[in-house]
Backbone as CSV, one residue per row, in Angstrom:
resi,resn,N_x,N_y,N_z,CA_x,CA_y,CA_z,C_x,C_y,C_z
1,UNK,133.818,121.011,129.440,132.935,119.956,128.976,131.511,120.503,128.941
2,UNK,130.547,120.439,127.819,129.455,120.726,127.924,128.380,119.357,128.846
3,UNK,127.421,120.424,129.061,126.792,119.365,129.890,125.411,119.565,128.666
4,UNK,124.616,118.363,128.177,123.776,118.141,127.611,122.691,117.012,127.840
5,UNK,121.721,116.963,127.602,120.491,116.272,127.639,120.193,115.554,126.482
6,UNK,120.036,114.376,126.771,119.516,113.335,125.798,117.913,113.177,125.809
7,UNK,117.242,113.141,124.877,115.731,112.506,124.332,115.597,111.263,124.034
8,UNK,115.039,110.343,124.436,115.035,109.105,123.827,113.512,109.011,123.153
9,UNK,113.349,107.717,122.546,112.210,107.294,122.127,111.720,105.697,123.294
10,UNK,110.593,106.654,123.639,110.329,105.293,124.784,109.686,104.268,123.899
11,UNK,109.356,104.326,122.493,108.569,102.816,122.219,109.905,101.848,121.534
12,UNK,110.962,102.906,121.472,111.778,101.982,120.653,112.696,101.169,122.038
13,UNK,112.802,102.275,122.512,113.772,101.516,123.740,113.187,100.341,124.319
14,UNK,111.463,100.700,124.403,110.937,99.374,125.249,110.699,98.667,124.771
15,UNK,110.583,98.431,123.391,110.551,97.531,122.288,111.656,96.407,121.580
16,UNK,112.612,97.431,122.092,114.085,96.308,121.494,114.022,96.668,119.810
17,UNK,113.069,97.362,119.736,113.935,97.351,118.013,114.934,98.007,117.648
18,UNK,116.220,97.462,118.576,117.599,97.585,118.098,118.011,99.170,118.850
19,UNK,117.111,99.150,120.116,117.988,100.196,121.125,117.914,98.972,122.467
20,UNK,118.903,98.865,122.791,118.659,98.457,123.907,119.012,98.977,125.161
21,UNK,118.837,100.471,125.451,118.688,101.049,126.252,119.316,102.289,125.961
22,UNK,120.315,102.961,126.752,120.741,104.261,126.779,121.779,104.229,125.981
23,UNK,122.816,103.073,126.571,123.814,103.249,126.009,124.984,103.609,125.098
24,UNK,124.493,103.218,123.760,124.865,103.904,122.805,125.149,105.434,122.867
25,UNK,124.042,106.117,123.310,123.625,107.564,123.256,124.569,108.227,124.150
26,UNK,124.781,107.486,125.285,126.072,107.920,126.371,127.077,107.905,126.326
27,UNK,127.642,106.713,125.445,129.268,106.216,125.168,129.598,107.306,123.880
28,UNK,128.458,107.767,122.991,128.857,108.595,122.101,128.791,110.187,122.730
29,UNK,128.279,110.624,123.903,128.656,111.520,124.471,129.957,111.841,125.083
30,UNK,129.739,110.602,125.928,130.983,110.834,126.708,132.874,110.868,125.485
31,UNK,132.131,110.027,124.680,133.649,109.890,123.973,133.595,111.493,122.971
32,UNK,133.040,112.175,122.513,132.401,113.046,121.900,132.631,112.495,120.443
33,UNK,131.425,111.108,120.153,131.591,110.282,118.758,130.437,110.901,118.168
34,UNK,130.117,110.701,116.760,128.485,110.954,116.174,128.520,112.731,116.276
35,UNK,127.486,112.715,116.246,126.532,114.209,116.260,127.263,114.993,117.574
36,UNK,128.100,114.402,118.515,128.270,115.333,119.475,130.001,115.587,119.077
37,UNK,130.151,117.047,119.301,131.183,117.513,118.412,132.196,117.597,119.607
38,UNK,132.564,116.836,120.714,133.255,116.835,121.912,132.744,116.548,123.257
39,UNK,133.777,115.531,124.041,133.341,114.803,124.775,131.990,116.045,125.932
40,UNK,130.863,115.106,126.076,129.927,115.873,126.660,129.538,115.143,127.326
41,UNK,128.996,115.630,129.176,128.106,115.170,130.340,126.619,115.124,130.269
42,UNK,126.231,113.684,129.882,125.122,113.405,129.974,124.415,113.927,131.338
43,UNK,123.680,114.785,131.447,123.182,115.411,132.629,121.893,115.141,133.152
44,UNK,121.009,114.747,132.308,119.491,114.188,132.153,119.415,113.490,130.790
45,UNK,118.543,112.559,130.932,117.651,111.615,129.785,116.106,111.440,129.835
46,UNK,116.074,112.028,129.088,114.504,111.988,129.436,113.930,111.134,128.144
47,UNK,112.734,109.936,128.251,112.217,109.137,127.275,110.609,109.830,127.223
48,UNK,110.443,109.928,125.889,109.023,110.557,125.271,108.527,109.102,125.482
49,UNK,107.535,109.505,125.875,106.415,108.237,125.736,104.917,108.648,124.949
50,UNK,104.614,108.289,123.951,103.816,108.166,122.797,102.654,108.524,123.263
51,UNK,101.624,109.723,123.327,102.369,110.773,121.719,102.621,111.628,121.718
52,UNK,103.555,111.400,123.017,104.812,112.863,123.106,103.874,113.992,123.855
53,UNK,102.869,114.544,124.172,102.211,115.368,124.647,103.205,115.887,125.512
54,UNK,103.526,115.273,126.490,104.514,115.353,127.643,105.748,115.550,127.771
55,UNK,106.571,115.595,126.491,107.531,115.752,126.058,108.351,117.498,126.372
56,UNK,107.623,118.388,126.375,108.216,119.299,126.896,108.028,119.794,127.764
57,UNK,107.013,119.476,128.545,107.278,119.751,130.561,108.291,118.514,130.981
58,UNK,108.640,117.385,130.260,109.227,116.320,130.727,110.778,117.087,130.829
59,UNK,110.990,117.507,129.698,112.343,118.412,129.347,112.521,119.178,130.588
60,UNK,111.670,120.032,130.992,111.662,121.213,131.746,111.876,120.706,133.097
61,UNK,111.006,119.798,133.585,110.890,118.906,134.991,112.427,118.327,134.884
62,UNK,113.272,118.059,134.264,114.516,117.481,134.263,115.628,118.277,134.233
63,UNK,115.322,119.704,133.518,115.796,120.554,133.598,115.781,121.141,135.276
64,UNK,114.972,121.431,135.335,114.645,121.932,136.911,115.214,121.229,137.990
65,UNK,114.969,119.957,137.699,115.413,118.665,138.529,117.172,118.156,139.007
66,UNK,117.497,118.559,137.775,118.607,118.354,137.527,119.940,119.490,138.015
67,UNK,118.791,120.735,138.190,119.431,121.984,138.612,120.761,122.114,137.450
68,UNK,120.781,121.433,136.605,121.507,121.713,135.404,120.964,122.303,133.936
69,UNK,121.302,123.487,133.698,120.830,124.150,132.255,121.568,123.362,131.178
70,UNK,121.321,122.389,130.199,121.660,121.499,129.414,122.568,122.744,128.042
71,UNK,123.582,122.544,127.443,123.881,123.544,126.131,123.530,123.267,125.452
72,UNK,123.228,121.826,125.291,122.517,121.326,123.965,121.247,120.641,124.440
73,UNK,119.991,120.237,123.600,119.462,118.986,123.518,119.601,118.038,122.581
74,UNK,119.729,116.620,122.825,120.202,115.983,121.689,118.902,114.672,121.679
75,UNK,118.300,114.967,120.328,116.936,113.986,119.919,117.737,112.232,119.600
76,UNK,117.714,111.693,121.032,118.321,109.989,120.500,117.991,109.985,118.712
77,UNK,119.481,108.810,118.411,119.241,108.415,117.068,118.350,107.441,116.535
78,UNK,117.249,106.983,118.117,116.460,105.886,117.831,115.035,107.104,117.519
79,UNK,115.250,108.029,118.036,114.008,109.159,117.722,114.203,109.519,116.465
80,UNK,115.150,110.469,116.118,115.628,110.773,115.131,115.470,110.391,113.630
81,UNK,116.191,108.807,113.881,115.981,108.251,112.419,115.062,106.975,112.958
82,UNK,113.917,106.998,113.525,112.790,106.259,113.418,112.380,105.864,112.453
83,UNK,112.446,103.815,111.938,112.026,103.424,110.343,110.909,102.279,111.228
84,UNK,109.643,102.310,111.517,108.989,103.538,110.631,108.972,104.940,112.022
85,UNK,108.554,106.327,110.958,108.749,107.284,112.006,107.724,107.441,112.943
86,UNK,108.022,108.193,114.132,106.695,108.113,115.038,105.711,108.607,114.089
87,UNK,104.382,108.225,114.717,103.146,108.630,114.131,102.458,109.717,114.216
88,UNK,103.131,110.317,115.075,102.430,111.252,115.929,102.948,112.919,115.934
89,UNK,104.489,112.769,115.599,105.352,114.301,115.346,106.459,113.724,114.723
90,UNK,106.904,114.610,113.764,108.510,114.597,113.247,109.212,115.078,114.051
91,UNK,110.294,114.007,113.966,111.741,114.660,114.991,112.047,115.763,115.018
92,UNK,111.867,116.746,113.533,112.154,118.075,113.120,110.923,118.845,114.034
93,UNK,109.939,118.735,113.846,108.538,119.281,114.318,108.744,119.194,116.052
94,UNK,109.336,117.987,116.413,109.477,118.049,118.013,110.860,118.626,118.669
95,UNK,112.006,118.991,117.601,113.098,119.655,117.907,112.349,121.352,117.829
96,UNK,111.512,121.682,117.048,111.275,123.011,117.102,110.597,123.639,118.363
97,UNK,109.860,122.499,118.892,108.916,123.069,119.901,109.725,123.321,120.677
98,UNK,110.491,122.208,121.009,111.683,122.034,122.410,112.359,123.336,122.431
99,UNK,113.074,123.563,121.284,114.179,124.731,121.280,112.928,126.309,121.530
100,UNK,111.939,125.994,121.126,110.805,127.182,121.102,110.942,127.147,122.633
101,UNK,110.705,126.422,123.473,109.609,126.340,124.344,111.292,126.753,125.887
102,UNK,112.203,125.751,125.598,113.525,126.306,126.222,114.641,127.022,125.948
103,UNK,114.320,127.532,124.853,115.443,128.647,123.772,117.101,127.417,124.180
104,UNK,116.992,126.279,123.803,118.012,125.832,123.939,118.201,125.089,122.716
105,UNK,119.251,125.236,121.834,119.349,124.542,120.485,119.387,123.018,120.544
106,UNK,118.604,122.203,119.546,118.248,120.591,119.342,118.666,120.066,118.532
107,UNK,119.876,119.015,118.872,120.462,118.628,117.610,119.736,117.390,117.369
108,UNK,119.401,116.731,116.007,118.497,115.522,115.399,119.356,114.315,115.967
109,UNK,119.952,113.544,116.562,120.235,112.944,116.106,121.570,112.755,116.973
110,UNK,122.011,111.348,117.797,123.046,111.160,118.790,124.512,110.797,118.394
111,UNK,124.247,109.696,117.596,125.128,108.479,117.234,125.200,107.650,115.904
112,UNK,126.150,107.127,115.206,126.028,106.441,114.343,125.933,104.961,114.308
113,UNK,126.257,104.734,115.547,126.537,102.996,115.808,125.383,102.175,115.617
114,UNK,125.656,100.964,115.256,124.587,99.784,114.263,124.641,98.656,115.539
């Protein structure tokens, strides 16, 4: 089983516009549904909070924390496909730094569920 790390979007989650919390992002791990290509251990979640500055020591501090090296990172589908998108970085632009900054590959994107 891979063990992987989830990203969320903290304005959507705390907002309710149609995340209402983790869940989704976990049940499609654990079952290995969506973007994750086999069942995978949510190991850390870490939520960006706007405007992301913090976003990759947050990674790292969870990484460290967690004493678990993640195989993947996976950018929530509330980050991901943000309507409207954050203001501040593209999902693409904040998957590059991440994978730059922990040489660990970033997939866009969790789940398909409505």
């Amino acid at each position: 089983m891979k063990n992987v790390m989830v990203v969320g979007c903290g304005a959507y989650m705390d907002s309710g516009y149609g995340c209402p919390g983790e869940w989704r992002c976990l049940k499609a791990g654990a079952l290995g549904d969506g973007k994750f290509d086999a069942p995978s251990a949510v190991t850390s979640f870490v939520k960006c909070e706007c405007p992301g500055r913090a976003i990759v020591p947050n990674v790292g501090m969870a990484i460290k924390m967690s004493e678990i090296k993640p195989d993947k990172i996976y950018l929530s589908s509330c980050l991901a496909n943000a309507k409207p998108g954050c203001p501040y970085s593209s999902a693409s632009e904040m998957a590059e730094i991440i994978k730059e900054k922990t040489g660990i590959e970033v997939v866009l994107g969790t789940h398909d569920y409505h």
